[in-house]
C-alpha positions as CSV (number, residue, x, y, z in Angstrom):
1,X,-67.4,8.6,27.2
2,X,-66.9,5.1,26.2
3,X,-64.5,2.9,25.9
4,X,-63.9,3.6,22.1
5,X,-63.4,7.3,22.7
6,X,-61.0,7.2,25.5
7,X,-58.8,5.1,23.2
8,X,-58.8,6.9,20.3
9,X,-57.9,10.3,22.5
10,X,-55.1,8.3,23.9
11,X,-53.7,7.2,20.5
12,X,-54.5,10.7,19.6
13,X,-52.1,12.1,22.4
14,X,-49.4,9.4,21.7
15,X,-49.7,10.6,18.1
16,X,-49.4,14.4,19.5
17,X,-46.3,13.1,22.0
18,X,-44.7,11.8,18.9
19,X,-45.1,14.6,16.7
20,X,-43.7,16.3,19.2
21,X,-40.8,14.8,20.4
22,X,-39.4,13.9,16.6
23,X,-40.0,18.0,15.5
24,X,-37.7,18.7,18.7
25,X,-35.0,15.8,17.5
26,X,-34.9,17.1,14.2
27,X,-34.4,20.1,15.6
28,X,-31.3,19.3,17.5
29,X,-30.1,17.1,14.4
30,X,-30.2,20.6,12.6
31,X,-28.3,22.1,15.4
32,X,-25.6,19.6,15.5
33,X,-25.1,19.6,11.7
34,X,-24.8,23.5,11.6
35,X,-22.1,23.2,14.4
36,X,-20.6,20.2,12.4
37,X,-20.2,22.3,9.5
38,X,-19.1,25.2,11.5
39,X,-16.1,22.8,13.0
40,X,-15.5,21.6,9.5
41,X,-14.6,24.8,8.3
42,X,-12.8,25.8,11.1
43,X,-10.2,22.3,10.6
44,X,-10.4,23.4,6.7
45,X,-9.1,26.5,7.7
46,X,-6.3,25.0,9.7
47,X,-5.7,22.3,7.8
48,X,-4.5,25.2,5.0
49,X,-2.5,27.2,7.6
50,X,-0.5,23.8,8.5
51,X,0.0,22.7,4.7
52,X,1.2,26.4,4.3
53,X,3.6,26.0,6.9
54,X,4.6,22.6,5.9
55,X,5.4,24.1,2.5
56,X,7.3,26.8,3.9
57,X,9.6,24.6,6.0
58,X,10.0,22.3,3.3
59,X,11.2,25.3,0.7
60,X,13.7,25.8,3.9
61,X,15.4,22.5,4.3
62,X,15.8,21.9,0.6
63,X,17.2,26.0,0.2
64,X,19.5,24.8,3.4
65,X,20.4,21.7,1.3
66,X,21.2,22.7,-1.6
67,X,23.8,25.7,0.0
68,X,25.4,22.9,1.6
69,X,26.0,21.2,-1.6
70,X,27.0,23.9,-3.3
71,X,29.1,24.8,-0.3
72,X,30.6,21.3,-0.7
73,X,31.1,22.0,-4.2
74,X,33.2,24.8,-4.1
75,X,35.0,23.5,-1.7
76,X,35.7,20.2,-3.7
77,X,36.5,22.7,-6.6
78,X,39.1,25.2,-4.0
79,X,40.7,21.2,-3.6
80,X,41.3,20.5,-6.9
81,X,42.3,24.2,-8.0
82,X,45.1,24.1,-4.9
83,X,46.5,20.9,-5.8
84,X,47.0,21.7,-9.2
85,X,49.0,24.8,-8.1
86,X,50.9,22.3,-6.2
87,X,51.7,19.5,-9.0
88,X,52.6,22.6,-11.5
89,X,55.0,24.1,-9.0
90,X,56.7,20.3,-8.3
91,X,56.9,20.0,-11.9
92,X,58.6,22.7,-12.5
């Protein structure tokens, strides 16, 4: 073997080496995109649980809200419904 030869089979080898190593890398990019996509649609999944619950509370406070307001209303309404009693008795 000459000179020529043994560096061609080297380049060859590095060229094999290569190959090699990028197939296994793309691999693992594969790999990580899968679990990626797995994760993503796990926090999709949560993400719509949470907003769900968000919702929910929301409908809450404002049902809570409005019943004090109407609370305060009828109270404001009892008031003004007792103190007319009261002027019409004076008056008379």
């Amino acid at each position: 073997m000459d000179l020529k030869d043994k560096i061609v089979g080297l380049a060859m080898a590095c060229l094999i080496a290569l190959i090699g190593w990028q197939l296994h890398e793309t691999w693992s990019l594969k790999e990580q995109v899968f679990k990626l996509q797995q994760g993503q649609t796990v926090l999709s999944k949560q993400i719509k649980k949470n907003t769900a619950f968000v919702k929910q509370k929301l409908k809450q406070l404002k049902k809570k809200q409005n019943k004090k307001t109407i609370d305060k209303q009828i109270k404001k309404n009892h008031k003004k419904k007792k103190n007319k009693k009261k002027k019409q008795k004076n008056e008379q």
